[in-house]
C-alpha positions in Angstrom: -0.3 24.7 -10.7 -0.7 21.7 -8.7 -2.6 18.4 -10.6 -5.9 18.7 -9.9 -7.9 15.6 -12.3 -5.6 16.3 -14.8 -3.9 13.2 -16.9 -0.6 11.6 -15.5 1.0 11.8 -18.6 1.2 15.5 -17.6 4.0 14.6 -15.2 6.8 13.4 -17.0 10.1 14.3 -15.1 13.0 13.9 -16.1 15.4 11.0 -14.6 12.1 9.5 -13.3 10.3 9.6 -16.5 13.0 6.8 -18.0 13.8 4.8 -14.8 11.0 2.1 -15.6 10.3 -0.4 -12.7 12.8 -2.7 -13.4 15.5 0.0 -12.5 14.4 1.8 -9.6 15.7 -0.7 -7.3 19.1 0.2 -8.4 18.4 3.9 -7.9 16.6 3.1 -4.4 19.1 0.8 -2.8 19.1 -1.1 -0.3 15.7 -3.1 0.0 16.5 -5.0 -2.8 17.9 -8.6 -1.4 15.4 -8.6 1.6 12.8 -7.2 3.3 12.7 -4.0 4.6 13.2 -4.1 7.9 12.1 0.0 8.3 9.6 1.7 10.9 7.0 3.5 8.6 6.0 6.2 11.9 5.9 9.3 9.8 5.1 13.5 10.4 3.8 15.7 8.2 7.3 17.8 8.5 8.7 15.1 6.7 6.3 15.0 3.6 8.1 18.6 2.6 10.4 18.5 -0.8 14.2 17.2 -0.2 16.8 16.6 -2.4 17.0 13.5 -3.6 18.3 11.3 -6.9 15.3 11.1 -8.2 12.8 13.8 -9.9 9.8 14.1 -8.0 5.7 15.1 -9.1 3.2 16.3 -7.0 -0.5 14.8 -7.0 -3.3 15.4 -5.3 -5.0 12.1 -6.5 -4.3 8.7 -8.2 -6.1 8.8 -11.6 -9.2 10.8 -10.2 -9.4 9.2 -7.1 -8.7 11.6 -4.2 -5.3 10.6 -1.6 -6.7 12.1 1.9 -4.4 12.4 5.4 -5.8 11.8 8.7 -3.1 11.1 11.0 -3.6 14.4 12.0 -7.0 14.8 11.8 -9.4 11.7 11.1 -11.7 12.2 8.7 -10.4 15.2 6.9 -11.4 15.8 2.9 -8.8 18.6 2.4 -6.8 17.9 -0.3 -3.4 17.9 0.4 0.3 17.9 -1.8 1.8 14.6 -2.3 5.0 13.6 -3.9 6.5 10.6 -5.7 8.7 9.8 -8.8 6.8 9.7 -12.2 7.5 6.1 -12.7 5.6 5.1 -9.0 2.5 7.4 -10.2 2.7 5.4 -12.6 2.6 2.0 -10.9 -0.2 3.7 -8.4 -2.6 4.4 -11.9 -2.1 0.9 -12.4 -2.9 -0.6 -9.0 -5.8 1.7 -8.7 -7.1 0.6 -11.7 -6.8 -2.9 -10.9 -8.5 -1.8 -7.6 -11.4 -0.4 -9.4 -11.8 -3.2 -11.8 -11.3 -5.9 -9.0 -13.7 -5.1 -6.2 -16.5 -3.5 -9.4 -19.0 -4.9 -7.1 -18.4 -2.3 -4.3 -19.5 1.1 -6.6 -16.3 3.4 -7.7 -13.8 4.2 -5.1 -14.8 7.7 -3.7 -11.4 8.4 -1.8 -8.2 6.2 -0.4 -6.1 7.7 2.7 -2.5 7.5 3.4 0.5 8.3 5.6 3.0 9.2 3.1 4.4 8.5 -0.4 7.3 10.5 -1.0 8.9 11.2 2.6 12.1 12.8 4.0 14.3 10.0 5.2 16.4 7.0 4.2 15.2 3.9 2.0 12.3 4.0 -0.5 10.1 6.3 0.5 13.2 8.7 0.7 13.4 7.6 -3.4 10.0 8.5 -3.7 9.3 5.4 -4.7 7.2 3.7 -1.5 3.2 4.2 -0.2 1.7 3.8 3.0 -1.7 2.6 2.7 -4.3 3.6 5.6 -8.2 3.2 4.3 -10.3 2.6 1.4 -14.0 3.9 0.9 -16.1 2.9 -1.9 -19.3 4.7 -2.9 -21.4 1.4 -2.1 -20.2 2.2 1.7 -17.2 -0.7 2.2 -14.5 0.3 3.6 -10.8 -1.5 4.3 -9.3 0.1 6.9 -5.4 -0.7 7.8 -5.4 1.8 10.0 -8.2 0.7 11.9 -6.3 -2.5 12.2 -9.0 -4.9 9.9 -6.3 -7.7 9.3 -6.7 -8.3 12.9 -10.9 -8.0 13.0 -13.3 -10.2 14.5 -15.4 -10.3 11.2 -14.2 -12.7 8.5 -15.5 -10.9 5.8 -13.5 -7.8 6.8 -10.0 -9.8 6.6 -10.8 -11.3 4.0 -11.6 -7.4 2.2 -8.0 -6.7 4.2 -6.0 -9.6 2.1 -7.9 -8.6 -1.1 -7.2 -5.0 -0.9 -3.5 -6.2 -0.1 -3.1 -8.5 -3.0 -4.3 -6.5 -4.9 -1.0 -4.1 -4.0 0.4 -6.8 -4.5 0.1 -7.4 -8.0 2.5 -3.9 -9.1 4.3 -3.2 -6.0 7.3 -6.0 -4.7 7.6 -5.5 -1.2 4.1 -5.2 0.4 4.4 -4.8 5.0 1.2 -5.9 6.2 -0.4 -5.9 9.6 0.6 -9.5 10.3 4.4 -8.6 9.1 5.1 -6.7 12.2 3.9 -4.0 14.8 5.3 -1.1 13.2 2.5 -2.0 10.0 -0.7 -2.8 12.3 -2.2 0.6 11.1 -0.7 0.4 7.2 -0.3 -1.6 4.4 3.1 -0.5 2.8 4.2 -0.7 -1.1 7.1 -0.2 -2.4 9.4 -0.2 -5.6 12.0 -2.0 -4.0 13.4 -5.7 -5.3 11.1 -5.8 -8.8 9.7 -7.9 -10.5 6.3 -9.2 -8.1 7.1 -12.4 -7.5 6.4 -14.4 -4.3 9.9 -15.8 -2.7 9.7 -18.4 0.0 12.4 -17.0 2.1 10.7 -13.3 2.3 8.6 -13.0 5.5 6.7 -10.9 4.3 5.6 -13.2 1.2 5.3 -16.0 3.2 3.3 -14.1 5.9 0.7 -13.1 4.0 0.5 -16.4 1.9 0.1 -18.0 5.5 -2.5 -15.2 6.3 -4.3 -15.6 3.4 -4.5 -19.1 3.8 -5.8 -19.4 7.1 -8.4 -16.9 6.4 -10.0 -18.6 3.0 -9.1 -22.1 3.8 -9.0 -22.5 7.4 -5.8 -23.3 7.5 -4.7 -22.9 10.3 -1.2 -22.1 9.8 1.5 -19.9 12.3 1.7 -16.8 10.8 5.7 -16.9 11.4 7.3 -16.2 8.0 9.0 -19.3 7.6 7.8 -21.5 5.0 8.5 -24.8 6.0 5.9 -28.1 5.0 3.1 -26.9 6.5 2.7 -23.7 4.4 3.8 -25.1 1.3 1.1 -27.8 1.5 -1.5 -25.0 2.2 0.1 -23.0 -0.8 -0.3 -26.2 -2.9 -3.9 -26.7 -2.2 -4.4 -22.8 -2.5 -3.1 -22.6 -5.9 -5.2 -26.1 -6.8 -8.3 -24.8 -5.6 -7.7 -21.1 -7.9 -6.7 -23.3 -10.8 -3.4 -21.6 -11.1 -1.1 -23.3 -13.6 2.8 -22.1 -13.7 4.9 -21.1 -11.4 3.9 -17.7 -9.2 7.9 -17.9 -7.6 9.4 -17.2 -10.7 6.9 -16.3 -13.0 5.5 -12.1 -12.4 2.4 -13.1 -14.6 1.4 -16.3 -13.3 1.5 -14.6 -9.6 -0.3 -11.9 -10.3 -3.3 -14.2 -12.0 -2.9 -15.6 -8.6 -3.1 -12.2 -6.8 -6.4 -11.4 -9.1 -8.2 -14.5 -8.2 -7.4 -14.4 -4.2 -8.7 -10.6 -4.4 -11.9 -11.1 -6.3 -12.7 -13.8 -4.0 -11.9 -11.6 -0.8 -13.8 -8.9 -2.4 -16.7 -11.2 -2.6 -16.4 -12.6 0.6 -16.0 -16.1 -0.4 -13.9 -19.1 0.7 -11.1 -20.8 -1.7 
């Protein structure tokens, strides 16, 4: 029987169940030492079960919180099979938590959509260890909507929900593709497994992007969103980090970042400058 509300201790798997997060980079090679550089275009035909070095669990939802598909059909509430390793569940409980407990002032979350967890083809989401983020609906009536492209919206207050939503991934998944990162992730925020521990790195584009993105958008900025972090973004990141009274050192340090994440999401989720 396929999970249907039931607890995700229910899914322990084998291999999975042991890999922890700081190994599945190992087992998922390849995306470790950069960014993925990966087009994340993907059909239904390749959501069915391969073979691959991981074990694999389905789910229907992410701690109680129905996973919807509408590439196919916008709008659809039909629940639908999804697969990843037990250790990414895992990680997704977590982040949906966080989620939950983050943006509290929006009313539960009634449903997120996506274009694919565990999918047939090379890199992580071949592991089963990767998500493709497309909308978020809360039962107050807010809405994030990758797919709808809101990192590039006319409306401050919706980029600002964008970034918040997207650190927010940040805090439990590494590499994070986000609208601004290239054209292949205007309709998706993507999560994966690959290179653990969170950290932020100053020569990953798609760290420095969004740190450039996020500073334009609560601090006005007015930074290139280019991926290179020269003197410019680092003077932004300085007064960012000031202004959220962050103390340590978010490169290096997985906890001190994701304090950082927390604060830039509960101020995006509340509409508010930095």
């Amino acid at each position: 029987m396929f999970e249907k509300n039931l607890s995700r201790r229910g899914f322990v798997t084998g291999a999975a169940a042991v890999a922890g997060l700081a190994g599945l980079s190992a087992l998922a090679p390849g995306l470790a030492g950069a960014d993925p550089k990966i087009n994340d275009q993907h059909h239904e035909s390749e959501f069915a079960p391969g073979v691959g070095a991981l074990a694999m669990m389905t789910f229907q939802n992410i701690d109680g919180t129905p996973v919807y598909y509408w590439r196919s059909n916008r709008g659809n509430t039909t629940a639908r099979n999804w697969q990843a390793t037990d250790a990414f569940y895992n990680a997704l409980v977590a982040w949906i938590r966080d989620l939950r407990s983050l943006s509290s002032g929006y009313g539960s979350i009634s449903y997120i959509v996506s274009a694919g967890f565990y999918v047939n083809k090379a890199g992580q989401h071949g592991a089963g260890t990767a998500m493709d983020l497309d909308h978020v609906r809360w039962s107050g009536g807010n809405t994030t909507s990758p797919l709808d492209q809101h990192h590039a919206s006319g409306t401050a207050a919706t980029r600002k929900r964008y970034l918040a939503t997207e650190a927010v991934c940040r805090r439990r998944f590494r590499y994070v593709l986000d609208g601004w990162y290239n054209a292949d992730h205007a309709d998706h925020i993507h999560a994966d497994f690959g290179g653990m521990p969170v950290r932020v790195l100053k020569d990953s584009e798609a760290d420095t992007k969004f740190v450039q993105a996020t500073c334009n958008n609560f601090r006005a900025a007015g930074l290139a969103i280019d991926g290179i972090w020269g003197p410019n973004t680092q003077n932004a990141f300085n007064g960012l980090k000031s202004a959220l009274a962050v103390t340590g050192d978010p490169h290096t340090s997985s906890s001190v970042w994701q304090g950082m994440l927390s604060k830039i999401a509960t101020k995006g989720f509340a509409n508010q400058n930095i």
